[in-house]
TIKEMAR-325414 format. One record per residue (C-alpha): residue number from 1; residue in three letters; x, y, z. Coordinates in Angstrom, 2 decimals, decimal comma. Each point is the difference from the previous one (the first is absolute). Example, Ala and Ser with C-alpha at 12.3 -4.5 7.8 and 13.67 -1.06 7.14 Angstrom:
2
1; ALA; 12,30; -4,50; 7,80
2; SER; 1,37; 3,44; -0,66
This chain:
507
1; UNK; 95,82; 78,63; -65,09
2; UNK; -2,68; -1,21; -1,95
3; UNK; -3,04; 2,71; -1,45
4; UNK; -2,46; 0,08; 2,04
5; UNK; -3,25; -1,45; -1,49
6; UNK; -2,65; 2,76; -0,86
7; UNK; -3,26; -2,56; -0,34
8; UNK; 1,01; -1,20; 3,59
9; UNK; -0,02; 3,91; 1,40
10; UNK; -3,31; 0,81; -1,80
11; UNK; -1,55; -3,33; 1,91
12; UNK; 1,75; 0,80; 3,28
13; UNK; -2,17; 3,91; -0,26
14; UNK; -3,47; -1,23; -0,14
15; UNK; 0,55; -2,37; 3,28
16; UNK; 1,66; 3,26; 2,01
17; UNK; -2,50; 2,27; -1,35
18; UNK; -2,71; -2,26; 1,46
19; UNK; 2,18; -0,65; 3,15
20; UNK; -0,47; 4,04; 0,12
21; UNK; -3,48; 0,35; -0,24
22; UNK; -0,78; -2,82; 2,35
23; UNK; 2,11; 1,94; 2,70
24; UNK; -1,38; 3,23; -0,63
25; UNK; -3,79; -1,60; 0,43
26; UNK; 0,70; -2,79; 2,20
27; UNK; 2,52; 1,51; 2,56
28; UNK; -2,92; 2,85; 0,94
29; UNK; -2,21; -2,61; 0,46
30; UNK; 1,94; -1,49; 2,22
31; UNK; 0,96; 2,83; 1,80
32; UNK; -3,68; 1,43; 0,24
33; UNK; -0,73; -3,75; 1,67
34; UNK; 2,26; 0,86; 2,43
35; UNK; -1,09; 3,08; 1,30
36; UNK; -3,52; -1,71; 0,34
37; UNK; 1,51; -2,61; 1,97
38; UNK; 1,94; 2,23; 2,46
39; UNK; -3,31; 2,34; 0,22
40; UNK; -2,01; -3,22; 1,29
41; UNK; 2,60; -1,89; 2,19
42; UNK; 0,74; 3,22; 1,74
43; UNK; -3,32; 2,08; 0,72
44; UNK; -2,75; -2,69; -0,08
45; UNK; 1,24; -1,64; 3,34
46; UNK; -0,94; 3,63; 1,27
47; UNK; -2,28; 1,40; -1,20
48; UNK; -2,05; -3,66; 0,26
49; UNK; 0,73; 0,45; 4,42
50; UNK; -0,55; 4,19; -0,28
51; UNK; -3,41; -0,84; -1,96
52; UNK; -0,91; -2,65; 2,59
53; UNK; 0,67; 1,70; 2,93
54; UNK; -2,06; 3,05; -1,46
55; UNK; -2,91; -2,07; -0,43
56; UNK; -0,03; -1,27; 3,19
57; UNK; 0,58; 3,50; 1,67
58; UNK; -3,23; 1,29; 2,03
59; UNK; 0,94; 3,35; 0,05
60; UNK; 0,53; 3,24; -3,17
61; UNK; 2,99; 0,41; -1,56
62; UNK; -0,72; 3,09; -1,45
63; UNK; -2,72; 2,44; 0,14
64; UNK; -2,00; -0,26; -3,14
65; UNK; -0,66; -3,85; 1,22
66; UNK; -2,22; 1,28; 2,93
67; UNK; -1,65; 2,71; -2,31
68; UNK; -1,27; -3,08; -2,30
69; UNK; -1,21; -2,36; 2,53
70; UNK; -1,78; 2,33; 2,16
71; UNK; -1,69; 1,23; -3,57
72; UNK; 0,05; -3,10; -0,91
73; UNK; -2,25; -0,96; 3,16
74; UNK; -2,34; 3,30; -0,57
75; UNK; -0,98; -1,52; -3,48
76; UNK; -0,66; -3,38; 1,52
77; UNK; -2,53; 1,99; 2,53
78; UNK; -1,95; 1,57; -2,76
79; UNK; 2,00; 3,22; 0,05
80; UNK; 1,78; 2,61; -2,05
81; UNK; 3,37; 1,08; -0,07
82; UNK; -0,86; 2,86; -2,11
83; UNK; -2,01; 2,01; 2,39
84; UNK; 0,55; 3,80; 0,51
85; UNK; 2,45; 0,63; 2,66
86; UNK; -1,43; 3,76; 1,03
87; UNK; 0,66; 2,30; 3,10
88; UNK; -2,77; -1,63; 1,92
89; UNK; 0,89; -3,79; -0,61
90; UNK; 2,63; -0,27; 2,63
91; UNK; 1,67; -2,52; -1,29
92; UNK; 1,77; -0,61; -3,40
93; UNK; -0,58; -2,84; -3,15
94; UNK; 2,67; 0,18; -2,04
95; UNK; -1,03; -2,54; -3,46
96; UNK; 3,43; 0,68; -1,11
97; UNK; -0,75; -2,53; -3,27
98; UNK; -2,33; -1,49; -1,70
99; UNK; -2,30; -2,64; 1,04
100; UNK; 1,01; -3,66; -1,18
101; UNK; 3,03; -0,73; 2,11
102; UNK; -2,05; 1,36; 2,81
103; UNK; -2,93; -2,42; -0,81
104; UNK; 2,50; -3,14; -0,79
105; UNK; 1,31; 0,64; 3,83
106; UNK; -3,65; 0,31; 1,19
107; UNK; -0,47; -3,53; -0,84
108; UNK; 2,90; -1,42; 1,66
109; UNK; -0,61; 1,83; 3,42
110; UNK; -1,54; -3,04; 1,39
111; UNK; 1,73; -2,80; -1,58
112; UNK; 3,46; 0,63; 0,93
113; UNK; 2,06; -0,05; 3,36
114; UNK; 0,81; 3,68; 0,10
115; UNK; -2,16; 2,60; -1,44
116; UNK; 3,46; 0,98; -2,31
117; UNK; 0,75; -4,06; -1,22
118; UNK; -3,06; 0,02; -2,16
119; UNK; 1,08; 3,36; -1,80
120; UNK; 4,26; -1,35; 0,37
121; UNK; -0,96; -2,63; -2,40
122; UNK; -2,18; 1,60; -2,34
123; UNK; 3,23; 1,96; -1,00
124; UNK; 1,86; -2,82; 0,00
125; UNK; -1,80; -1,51; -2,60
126; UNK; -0,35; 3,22; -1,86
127; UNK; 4,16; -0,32; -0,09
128; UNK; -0,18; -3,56; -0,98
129; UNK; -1,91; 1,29; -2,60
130; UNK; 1,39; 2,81; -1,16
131; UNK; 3,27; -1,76; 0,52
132; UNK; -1,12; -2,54; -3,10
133; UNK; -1,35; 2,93; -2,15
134; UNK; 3,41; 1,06; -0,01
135; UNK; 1,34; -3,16; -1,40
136; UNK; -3,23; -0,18; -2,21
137; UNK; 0,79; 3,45; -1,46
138; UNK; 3,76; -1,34; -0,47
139; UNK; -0,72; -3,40; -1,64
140; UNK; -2,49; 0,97; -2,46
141; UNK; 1,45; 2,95; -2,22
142; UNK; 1,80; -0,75; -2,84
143; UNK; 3,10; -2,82; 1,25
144; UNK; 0,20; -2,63; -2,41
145; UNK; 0,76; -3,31; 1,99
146; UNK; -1,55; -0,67; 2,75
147; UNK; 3,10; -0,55; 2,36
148; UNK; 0,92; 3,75; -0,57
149; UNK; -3,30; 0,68; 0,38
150; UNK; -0,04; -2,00; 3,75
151; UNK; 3,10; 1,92; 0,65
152; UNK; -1,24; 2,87; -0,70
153; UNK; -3,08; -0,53; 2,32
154; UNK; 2,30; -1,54; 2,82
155; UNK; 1,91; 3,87; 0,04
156; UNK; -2,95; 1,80; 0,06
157; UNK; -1,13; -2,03; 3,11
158; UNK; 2,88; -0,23; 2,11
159; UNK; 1,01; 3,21; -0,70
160; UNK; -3,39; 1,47; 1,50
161; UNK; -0,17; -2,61; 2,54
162; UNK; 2,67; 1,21; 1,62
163; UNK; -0,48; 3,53; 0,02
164; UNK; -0,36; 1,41; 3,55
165; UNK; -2,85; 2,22; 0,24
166; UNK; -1,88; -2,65; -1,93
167; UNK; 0,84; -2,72; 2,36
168; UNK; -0,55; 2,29; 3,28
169; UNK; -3,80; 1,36; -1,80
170; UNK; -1,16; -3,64; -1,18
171; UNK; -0,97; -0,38; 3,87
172; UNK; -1,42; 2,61; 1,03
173; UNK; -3,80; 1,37; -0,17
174; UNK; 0,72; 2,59; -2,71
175; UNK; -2,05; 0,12; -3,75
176; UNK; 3,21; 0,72; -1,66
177; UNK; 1,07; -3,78; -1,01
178; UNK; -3,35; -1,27; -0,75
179; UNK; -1,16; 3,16; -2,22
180; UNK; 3,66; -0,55; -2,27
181; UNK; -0,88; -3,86; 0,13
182; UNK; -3,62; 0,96; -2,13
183; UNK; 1,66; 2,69; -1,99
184; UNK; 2,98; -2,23; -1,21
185; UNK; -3,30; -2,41; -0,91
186; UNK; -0,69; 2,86; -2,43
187; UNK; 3,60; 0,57; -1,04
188; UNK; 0,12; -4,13; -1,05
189; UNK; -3,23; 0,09; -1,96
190; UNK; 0,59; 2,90; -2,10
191; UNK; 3,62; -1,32; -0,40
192; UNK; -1,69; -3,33; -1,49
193; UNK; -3,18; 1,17; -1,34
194; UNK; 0,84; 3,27; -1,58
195; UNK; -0,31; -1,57; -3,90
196; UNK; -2,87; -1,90; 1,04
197; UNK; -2,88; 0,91; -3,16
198; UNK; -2,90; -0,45; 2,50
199; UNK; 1,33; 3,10; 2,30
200; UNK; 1,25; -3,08; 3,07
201; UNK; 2,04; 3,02; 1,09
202; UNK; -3,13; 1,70; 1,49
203; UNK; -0,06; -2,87; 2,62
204; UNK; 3,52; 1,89; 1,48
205; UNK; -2,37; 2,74; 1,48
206; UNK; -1,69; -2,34; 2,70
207; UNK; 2,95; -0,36; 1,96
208; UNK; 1,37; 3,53; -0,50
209; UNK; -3,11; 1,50; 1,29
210; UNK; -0,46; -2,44; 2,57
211; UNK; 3,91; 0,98; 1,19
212; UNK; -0,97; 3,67; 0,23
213; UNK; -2,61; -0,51; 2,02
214; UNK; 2,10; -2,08; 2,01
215; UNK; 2,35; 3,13; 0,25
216; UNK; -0,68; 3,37; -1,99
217; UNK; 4,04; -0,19; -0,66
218; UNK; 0,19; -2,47; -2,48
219; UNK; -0,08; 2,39; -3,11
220; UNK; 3,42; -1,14; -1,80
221; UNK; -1,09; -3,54; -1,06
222; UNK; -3,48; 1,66; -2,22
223; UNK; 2,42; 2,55; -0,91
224; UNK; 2,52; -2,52; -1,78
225; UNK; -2,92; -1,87; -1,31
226; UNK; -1,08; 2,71; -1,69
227; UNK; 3,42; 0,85; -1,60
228; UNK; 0,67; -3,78; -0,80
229; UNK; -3,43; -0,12; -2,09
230; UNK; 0,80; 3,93; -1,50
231; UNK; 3,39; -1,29; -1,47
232; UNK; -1,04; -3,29; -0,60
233; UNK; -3,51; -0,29; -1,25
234; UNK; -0,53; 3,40; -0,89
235; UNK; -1,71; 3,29; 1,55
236; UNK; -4,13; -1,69; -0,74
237; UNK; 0,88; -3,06; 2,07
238; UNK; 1,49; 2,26; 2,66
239; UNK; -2,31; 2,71; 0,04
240; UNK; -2,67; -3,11; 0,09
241; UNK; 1,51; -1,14; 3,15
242; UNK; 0,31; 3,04; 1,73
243; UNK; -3,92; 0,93; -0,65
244; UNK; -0,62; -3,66; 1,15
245; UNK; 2,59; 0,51; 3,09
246; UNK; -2,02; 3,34; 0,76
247; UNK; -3,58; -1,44; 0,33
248; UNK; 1,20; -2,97; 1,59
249; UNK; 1,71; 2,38; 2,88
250; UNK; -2,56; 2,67; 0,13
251; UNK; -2,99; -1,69; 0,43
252; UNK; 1,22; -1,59; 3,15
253; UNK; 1,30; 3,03; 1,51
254; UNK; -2,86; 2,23; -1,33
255; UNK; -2,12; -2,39; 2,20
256; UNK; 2,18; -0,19; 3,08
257; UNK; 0,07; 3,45; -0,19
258; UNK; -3,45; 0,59; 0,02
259; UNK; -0,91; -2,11; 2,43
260; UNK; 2,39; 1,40; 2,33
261; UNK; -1,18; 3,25; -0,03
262; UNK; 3,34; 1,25; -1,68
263; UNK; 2,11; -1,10; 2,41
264; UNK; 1,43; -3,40; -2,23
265; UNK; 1,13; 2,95; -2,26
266; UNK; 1,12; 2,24; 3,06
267; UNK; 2,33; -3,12; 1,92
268; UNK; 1,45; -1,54; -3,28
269; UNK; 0,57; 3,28; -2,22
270; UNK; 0,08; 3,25; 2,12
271; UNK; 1,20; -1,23; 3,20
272; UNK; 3,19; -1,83; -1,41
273; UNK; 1,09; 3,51; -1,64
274; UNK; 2,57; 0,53; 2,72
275; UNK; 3,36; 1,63; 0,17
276; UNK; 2,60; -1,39; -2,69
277; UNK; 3,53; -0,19; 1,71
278; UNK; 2,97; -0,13; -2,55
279; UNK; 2,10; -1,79; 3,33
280; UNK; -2,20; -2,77; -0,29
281; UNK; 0,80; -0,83; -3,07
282; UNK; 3,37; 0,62; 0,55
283; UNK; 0,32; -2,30; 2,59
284; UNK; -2,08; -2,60; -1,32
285; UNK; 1,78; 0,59; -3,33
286; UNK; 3,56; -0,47; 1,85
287; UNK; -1,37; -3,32; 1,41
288; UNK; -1,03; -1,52; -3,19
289; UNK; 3,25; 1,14; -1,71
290; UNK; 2,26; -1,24; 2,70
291; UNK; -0,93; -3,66; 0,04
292; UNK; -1,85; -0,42; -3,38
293; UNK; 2,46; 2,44; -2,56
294; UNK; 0,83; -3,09; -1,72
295; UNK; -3,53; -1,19; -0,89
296; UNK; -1,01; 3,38; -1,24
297; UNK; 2,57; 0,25; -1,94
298; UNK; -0,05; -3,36; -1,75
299; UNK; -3,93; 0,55; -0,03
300; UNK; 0,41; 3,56; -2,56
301; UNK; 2,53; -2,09; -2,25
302; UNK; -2,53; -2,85; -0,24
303; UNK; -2,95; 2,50; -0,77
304; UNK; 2,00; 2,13; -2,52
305; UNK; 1,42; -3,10; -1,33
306; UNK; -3,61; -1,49; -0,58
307; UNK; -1,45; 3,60; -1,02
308; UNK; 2,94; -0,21; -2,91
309; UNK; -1,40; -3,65; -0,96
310; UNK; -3,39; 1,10; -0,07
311; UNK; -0,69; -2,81; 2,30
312; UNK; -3,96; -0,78; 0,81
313; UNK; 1,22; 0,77; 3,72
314; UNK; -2,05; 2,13; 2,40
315; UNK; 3,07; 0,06; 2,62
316; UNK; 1,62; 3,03; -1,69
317; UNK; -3,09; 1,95; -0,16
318; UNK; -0,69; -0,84; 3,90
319; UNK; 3,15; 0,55; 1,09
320; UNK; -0,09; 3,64; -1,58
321; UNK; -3,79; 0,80; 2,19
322; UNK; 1,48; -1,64; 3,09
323; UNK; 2,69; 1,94; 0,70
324; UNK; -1,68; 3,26; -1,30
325; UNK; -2,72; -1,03; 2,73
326; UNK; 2,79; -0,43; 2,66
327; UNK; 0,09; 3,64; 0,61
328; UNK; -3,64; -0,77; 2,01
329; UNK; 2,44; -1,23; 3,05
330; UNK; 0,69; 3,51; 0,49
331; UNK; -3,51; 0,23; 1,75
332; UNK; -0,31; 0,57; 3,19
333; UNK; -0,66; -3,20; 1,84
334; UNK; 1,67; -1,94; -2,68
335; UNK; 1,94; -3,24; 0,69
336; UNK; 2,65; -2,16; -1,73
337; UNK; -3,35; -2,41; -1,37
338; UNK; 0,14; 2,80; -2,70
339; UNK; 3,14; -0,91; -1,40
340; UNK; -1,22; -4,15; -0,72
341; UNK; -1,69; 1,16; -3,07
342; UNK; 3,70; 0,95; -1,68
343; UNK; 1,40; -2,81; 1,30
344; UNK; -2,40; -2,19; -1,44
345; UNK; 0,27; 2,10; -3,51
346; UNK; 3,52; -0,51; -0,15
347; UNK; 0,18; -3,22; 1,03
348; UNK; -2,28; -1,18; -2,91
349; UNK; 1,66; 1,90; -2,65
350; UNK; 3,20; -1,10; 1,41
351; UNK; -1,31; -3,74; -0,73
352; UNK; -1,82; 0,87; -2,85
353; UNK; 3,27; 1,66; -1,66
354; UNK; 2,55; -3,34; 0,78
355; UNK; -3,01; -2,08; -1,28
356; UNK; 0,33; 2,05; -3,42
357; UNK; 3,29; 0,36; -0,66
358; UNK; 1,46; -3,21; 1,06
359; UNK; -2,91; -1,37; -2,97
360; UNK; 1,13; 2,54; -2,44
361; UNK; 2,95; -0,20; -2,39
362; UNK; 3,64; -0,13; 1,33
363; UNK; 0,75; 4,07; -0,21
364; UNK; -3,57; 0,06; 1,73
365; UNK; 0,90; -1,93; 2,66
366; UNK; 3,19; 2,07; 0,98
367; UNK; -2,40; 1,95; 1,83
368; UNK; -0,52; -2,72; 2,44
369; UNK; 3,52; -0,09; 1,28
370; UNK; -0,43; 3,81; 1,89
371; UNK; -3,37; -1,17; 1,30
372; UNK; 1,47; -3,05; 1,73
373; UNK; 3,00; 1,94; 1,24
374; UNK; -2,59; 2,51; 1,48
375; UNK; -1,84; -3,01; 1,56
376; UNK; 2,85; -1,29; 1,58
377; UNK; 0,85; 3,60; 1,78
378; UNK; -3,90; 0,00; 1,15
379; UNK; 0,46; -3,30; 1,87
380; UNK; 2,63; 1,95; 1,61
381; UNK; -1,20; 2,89; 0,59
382; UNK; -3,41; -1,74; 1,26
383; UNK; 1,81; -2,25; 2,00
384; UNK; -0,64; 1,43; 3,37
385; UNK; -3,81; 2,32; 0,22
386; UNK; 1,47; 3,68; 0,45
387; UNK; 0,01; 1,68; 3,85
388; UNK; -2,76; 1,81; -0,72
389; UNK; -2,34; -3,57; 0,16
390; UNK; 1,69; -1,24; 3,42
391; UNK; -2,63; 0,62; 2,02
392; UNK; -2,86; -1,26; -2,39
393; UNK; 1,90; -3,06; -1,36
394; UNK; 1,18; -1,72; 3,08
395; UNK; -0,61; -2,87; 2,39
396; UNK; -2,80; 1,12; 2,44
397; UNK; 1,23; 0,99; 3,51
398; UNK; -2,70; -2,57; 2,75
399; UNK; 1,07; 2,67; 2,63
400; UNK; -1,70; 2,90; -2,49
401; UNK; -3,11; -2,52; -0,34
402; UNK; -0,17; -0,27; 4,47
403; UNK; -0,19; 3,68; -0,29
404; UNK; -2,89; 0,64; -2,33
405; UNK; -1,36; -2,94; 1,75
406; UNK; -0,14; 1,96; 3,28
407; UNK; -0,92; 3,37; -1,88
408; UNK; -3,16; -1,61; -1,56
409; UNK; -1,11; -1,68; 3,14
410; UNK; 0,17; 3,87; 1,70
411; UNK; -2,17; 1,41; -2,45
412; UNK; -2,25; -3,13; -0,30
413; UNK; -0,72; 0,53; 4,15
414; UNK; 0,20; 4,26; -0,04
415; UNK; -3,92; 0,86; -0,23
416; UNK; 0,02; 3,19; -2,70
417; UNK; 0,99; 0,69; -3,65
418; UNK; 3,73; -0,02; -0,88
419; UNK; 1,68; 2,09; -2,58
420; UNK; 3,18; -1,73; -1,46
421; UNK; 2,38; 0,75; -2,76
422; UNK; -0,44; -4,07; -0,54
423; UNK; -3,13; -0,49; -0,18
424; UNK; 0,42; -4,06; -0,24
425; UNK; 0,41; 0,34; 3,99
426; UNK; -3,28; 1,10; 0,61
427; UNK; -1,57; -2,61; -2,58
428; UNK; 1,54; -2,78; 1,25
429; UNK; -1,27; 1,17; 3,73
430; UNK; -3,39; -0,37; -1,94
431; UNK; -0,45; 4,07; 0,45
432; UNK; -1,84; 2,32; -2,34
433; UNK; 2,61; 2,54; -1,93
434; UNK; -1,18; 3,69; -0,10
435; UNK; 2,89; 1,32; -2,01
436; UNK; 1,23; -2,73; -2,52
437; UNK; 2,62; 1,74; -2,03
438; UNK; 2,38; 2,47; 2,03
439; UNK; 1,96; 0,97; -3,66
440; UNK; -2,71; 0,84; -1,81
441; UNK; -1,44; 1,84; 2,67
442; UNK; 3,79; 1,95; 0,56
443; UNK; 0,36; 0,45; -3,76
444; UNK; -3,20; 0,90; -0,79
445; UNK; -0,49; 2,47; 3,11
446; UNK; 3,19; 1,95; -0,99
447; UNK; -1,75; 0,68; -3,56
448; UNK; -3,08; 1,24; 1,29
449; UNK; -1,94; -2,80; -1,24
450; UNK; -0,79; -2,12; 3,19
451; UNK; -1,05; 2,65; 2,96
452; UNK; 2,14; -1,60; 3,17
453; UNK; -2,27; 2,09; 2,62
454; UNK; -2,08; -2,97; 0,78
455; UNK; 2,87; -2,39; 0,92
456; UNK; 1,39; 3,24; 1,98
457; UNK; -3,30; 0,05; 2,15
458; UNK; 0,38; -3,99; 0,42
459; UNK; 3,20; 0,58; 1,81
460; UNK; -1,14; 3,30; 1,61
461; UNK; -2,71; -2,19; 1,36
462; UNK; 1,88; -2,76; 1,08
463; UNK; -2,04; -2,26; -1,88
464; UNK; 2,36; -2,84; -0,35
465; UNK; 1,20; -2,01; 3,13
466; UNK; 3,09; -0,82; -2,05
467; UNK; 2,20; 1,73; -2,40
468; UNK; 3,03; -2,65; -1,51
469; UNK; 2,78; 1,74; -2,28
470; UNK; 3,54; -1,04; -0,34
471; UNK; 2,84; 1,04; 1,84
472; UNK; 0,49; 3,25; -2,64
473; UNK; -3,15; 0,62; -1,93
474; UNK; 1,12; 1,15; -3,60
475; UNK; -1,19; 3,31; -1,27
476; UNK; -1,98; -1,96; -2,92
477; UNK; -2,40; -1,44; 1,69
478; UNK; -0,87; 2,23; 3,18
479; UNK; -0,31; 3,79; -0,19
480; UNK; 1,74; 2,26; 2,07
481; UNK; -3,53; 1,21; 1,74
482; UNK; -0,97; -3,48; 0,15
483; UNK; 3,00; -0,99; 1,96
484; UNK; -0,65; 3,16; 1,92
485; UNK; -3,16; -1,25; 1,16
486; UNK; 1,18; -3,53; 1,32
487; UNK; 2,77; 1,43; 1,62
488; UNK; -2,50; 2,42; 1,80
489; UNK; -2,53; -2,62; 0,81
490; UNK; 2,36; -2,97; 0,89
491; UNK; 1,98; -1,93; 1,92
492; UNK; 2,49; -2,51; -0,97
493; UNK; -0,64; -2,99; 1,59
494; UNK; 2,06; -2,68; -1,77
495; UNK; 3,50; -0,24; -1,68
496; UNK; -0,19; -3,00; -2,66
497; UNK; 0,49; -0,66; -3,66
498; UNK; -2,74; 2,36; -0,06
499; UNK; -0,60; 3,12; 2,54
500; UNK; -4,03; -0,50; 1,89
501; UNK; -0,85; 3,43; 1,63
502; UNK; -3,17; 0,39; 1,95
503; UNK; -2,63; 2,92; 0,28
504; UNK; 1,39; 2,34; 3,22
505; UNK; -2,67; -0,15; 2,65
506; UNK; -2,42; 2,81; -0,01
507; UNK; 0,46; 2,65; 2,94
């Protein structure tokens, strides 16, 4: 057998050291594509029919949708919504937020076919929007070729765009969406403005005040700013942007405040102090973990990944305020919108992460093999929206729609006031609403801070010719006394998808 030739060998490594490091970047890449793919082909048939039915729906799908409009429709008249709600008002305004969602709705009250369309697509823009941030924040952090970079972007998307809550919220009258969409604005232009020598980064603060006063949640975007510019430019050009941040926010709400008498300060501060429930976040933490484990996970390895590169990425940063901010769906009255602001975290460090190491050198991009694997278990495990979203996140039921029909029509035609748990029946029978917010009133009544008497002496009184709850009205949003008093002072007169009693006939 003839010696093997030792020039040939050393010619032969080269070639399967590059076949190596072709697989290790290329074969992620390919894989990433994939899960992209399978995200779009599968849920955008859906959610495109879910979204389009929504729109076209005349009727609430949840109750924070009526709460906007009809505030919505006070603003248009000239109104407040931050009015003192005393023991002699009789009635109840709840200005659970603060004011520019409400005033965005106001001017789409006339202009759309439903009083709820015009608000619908207002947060379905704000998705769209936030939607691109995402990718934005993915694309532009420190990848080196621009396919990676694209890639990248593509994960971020898809990965959001697919995520339940997110899809069920970007249709529905709630500030939630729209206030991320303006503070992800914020998140982007620090992200790409942060070295800037003529201070571009200051610009970020429009849109993050303007998404708190959208909704007085949206605290963990500033927050991450703030870090991102303390570890990256240093504590002058942070502590520059937080006195900036803080004039910018207090001015406004100085003003509101004193023009309101107090009570801007009173709705959006004192009156959202309610009762923290550790089961709430429980549950809502379950949720999230059941169906979306797999992006979390791949989301910290991206961040600490890019923390350990010293990458010029805010995603890390954000992901860390999001989910110490998640513990806020533990409030009572809380819904799954809470938990969009993690997902959307996640999913752009997720993005941002695969963008970087796939760019990187070969023992770099090692890292990208886990996050794809993780990727591939989310498409599975966000295959089919959990249970808990059946009843949101499915084809509307015509019958359900002939039965609010008839319901409206009966208050429309009852002469009196009506007190309803929905308060998007009496609107839509073109009937003033008394009582606007039966949580608030509930939460606030069992803390001592809202005094209940007066809505006790409304039902005492028989002052409403119709009272409409649901078959079993939860504990949350009708005291027992309350409750009490209906069942005292009415009838039940119809058995629907929601319960109409009647004032019993004085003797």
């Amino acid at each position: 057998m003839p010696p093997r030739d030792r020039a040939s060998d050393q010619g032969k490594r080269p070639a399967a050291v590059w076949v190596r490091a072709e697989a290790t970047r290329l074969v992620p890449i390919a894989v990433a594509a994939v899960t992209v793919a399978l995200i779009v082909i599968h849920h955008l048939p859906q959610i495109a029919a879910f979204w389009a039915a929504m729109l076209r729906w005349p009727y609430p799908m949840q109750g924070s949708e009526s709460l906007v409009v009809w505030e919505a429709q006070r603003l248009a008249q000239g109104e407040s919504i931050y009015v003192a709600n005393g023991p002699t008002q009789h009635g109840f305004v709840s200005g659970p937020y603060t004011p520019l969602y409400f005033a965005a709705v106001a001017t789409t009250l006339k202009l759309s076919s439903t009083v709820y369309t015009g608000g619908r697509l207002i947060t379905l823009v704000a998705w769209v929007a936030l939607l691109i941030m995402g990718g934005a924040l993915a694309y532009g952090a420190g990848a080196t070729t621009r396919r990676v970079r694209w890639l990248g972007a593509a994960v971020a998307v898809a990965n959001l765009a697919a995520f339940t809550p997110g899809i069920i919220w970007a249709v529905r009258v709630k500030p939630t969406i729209p206030a991320l969409a303006l503070a992800a604005c914020g998140l982007l232009i620090v992200q790409r403005t942060w070295s800037s020598p003529r201070q571009m980064y200051l610009w970020a603060l429009v849109p993050l005040v303007a998404a708190y006063f959208t909704k007085q949640t949206a605290l963990a975007a500033p927050l991450a700013a703030t870090l991102f510019l303390l570890t990256r430019a240093g504590w002058r050009v942070a502590a520059r942007f937080v006195g900036v941040g803080i004039i910018g926010g207090l001015v406004p709400f100085g003003l509101l405040t004193m023009l309101t008498r107090g009570e801007f300060f009173r709705h959006i501060v004192a009156d959202r102090r309610l009762a923290w429930q550790p089961q709430l976040v429980l549950n809502f933490g379950g949720l999230f973990s059941r169906d979306y484990w797999p992006l979390l996970l791949a989301a910290v390895l991206a961040a600490l990944a890019l923390l350990r590169w010293r990458t010029p990425s805010i995603a890390p940063l954000y992901l860390l305020c999001a989910t110490a901010f998640v513990v806020t769906i533990g409030v009572e009255g809380a819904d799954h919108d809470h938990l969009i602001e993690l997902a959307f975290a996640a999913a752009a460090a997720v993005g941002t992460g695969l963008a970087v190491a796939l760019g990187r050198t070969s023992s770099a991009r090692l890292l990208a093999w886990p996050i794809v694997a993780l990727l591939i278990l989310q498409v599975g495990t966000g295959w089919t929206p959990d249970r808990w979203y059946a009843g949101e996140y499915a084809q509307l039921d015509p019958r359900i729609r002939q039965q609010l029909d008839l319901i409206v029509t009966n208050v429309r035609h009852t002469p009196g006031e009506v007190l309803a748990e929905e308060i998007g029946l009496i609107i839509l029978a073109g009937k003033p609403v008394p009582y606007d917010d039966p949580q608030a009133m509930a939460a606030l009544a069992r803390i001592g801070r809202w005094d209940q008497q007066q809505l006790l002496d409304d039902l005492n009184a028989r002052r409403f010719t119709l009272v409409i709850l649901p078959a079993n009205p939860r504990d949350e949003l009708w005291t027992p006394e309350v409750l009490a008093a209906i069942a005292a002072n009415y009838d039940l007169k119809f058995r629907d998808v929601w319960f109409t009693y009647e004032a019993k006939p004085r003797r």
